[in-house]
N, C-alpha and C positions, 0 to 999 in steps of 0.2 A: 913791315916785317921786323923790321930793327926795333922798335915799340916792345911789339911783343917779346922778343929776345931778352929784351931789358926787365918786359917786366917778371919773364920767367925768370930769370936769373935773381933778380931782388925779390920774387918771394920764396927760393930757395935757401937764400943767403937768411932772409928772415927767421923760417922754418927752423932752422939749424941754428939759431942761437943759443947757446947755451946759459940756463936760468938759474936760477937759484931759489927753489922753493919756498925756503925760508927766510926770504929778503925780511930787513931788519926795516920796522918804520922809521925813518927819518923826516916826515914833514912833520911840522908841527901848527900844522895850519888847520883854525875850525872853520870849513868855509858855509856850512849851514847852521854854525852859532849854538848848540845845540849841546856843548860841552865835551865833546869826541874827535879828537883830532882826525882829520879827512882819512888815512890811511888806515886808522884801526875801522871806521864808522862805518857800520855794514848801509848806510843811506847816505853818504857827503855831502847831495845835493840838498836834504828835507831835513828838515827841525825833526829830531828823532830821537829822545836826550835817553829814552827806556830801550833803546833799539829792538822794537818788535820786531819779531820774524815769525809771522804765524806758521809757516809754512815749511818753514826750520831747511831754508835753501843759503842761505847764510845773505841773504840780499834784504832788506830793512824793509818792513811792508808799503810806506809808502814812496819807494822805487821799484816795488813789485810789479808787475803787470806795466798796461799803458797810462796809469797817468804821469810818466816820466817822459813816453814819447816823444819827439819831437822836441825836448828842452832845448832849447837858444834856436831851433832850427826850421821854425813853421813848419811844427809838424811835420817835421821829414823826418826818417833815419837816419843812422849814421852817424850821428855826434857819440862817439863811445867814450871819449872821456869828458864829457860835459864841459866843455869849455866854453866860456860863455861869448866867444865869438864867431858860436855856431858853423865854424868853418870845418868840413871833413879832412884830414890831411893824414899826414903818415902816421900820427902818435894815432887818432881812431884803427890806421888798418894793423897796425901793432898791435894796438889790445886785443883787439878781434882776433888775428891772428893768436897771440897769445889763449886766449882764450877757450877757442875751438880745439888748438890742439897741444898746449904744452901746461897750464895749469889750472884751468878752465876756473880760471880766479875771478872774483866781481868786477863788473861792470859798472859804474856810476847808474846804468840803466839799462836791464837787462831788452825791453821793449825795443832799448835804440839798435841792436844786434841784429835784427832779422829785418836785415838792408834792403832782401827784396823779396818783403811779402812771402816766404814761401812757409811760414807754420814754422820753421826750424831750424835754428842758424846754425852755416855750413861753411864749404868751401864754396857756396855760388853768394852768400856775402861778400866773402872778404872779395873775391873774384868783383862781384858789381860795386864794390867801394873802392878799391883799384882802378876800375874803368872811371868811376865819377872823379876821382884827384887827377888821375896820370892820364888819360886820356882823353874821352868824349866828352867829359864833365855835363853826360845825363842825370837826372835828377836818379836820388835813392827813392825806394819806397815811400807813401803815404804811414804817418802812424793812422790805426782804425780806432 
């Protein structure tokens, strides 16, 4: 019970952070080499130097869909910021969190979002990515 208490209360406290929509890019890091520093580059993770976006979702095509899946993660879900140590932790349920509901900003991988299988990532992601760090540490979703 005290779990849960905890974890209600930390994703309220999360919820309610207050953003700043217009955060200023400060990395200056190209971490997929491609000439676009990570924070402007609508793809960070893929060589992507013309940033295509057929799809005009502002997410760089080839992080569109699944072949971003599972990046660092055997095909799991759940790595939302690509971190190449494949591990879910609190910066993933942040993004997410951010995400879903305060500025539904990119993702390193949109694929990695929809933690559990359900066609449309919600609050029963961030909800099963909360249980795999801070509790049960059951696995996320399969990428298809």
């Amino acid at each position: 019970m005290i779990k849960l208490s905890m974890l209600f209360i930390l994703i309220l406290m999360i919820a309610f952070i207050p953003t700043n929509s217009q955060a200023q890019c400060t990395d200056s890091t190209d971490t997929d080499n491609d000439g676009i520093i990570a924070c402007e580059d609508n793809c960070p993770t893929s060589f992507n130097p013309n940033q295509e976006d057929t799809d005009g979702d502002g997410i760089g095509d080839p992080c569109d869909g699944n072949s971003c899946c599972g990046f660092y993660t055997g095909d799991l879900t759940g790595n939302l910021d690509c971190s190449p140590d494949g591990k879910r932790n609190l910066a993933d349920i942040t993004a997410l969190i951010d995400y879903v509901y305060i500025t539904k900003g990119q993702l390193c991988c949109n694929a990695n979002a929809d933690a559990n299988g359900g066609g449309k990532v919600s609050l029963g992601d961030i909800a099963l990515l909360i249980d795999h760090v801070y509790i049960s540490r059951n696995e996320t979703w399969a990428c298809e």
